[in-house]
Structure formats: C-alpha cells, structure tokens
C-alpha positions in Angstrom: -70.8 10.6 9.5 -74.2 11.9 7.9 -74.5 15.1 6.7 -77.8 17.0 7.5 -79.0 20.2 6.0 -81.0 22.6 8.3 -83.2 25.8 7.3 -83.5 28.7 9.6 -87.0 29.7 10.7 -86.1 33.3 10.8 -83.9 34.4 7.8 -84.8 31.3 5.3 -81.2 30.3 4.5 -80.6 26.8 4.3 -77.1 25.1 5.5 -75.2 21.6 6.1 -73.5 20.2 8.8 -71.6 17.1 9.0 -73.0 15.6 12.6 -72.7 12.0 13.7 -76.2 10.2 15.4 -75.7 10.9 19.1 -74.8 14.9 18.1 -77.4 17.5 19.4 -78.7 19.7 16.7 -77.4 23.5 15.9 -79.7 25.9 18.3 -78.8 29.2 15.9 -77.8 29.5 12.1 -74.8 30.9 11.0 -76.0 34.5 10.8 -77.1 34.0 14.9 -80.9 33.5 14.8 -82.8 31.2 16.7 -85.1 28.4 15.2 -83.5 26.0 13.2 -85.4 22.7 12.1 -84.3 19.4 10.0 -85.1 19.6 6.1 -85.8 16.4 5.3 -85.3 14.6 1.8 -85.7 11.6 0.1 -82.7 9.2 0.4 -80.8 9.3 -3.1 -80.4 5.7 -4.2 -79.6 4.7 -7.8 -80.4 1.1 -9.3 -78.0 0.5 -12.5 -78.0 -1.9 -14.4 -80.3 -4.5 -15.8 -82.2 -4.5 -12.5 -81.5 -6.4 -8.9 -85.0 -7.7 -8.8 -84.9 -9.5 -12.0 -81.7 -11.5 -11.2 -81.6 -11.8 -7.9 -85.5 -13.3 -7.3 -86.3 -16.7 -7.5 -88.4 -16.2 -10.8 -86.5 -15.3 -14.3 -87.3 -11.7 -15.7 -90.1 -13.5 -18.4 -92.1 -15.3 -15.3 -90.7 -18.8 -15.4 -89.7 -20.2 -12.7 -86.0 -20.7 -12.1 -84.3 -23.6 -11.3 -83.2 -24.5 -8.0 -80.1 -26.2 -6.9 -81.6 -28.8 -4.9 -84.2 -28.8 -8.1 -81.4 -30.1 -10.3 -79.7 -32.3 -7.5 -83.2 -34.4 -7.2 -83.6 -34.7 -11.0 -80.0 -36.2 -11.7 -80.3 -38.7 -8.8 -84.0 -39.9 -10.6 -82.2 -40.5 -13.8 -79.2 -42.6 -12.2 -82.2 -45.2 -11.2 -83.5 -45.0 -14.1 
C-alpha cells in the first residue's frame, strides 16, 4: 500500500498515511482541523549502473548498430553456400 502525505490548510503541518487506492482521503488532520489536500511529489526513481538505455536499445552506447540474432543467423547460412 502507498503511502501519501497530506498538509493541513489550516495549521500548515504536514503528515503521512499509509492508504491503499480505493481508501477515501482523511477529512481533518491530526490536531482536528478541517481542509486537508494531497502534496504531491515527484516519484523517487534511481537508475544505477552503467545505464539501461545504453544496453538494453538496439544501438551500442558509441552509435553502431548492434547485431541482431536473426542478423547473424542470415550471415552464417550465406557462407555455408558459399
């Protein structure tokens, strides 16, 4: 379950709560005051590593193109008939 963190209109103080999808939002913050709304943030995703895009595309990180499997398949079947 996501957790969501909520600022009260009226005091200022901001607060979590662990909530699934299909939960209705709190109405009053923990001190009792109306007017609560959604603080919304970026999604916190970390790439590490050497990089996905450079080894998982079809192109090698230095702009040549890769070799495909089918690629190699059709080349050794041209030099059998050879």
């Amino acid at each position: 379950m996501p957790i969501y963190e909520y600022e009260c209109t009226a005091c200022g103080i901001h607060f979590e709560r662990l909530q699934g999808f299909g939960d209705a939002p709190p109405l009053r913050c923990p001190r009792g005051h109306n007017g609560v709304r959604k603080v919304l943030s970026p999604p916190l995703i970390i790439f590490k590593g050497s990089g996905f895009y450079c080894t998982d595309n079809s192109h090698k990180g230095n702009g040549e193109k890769s070799e495909s499997k089918s690629d190699r398949k059709r080349e050794s079947a041209t030099d059998k008939e050879d």
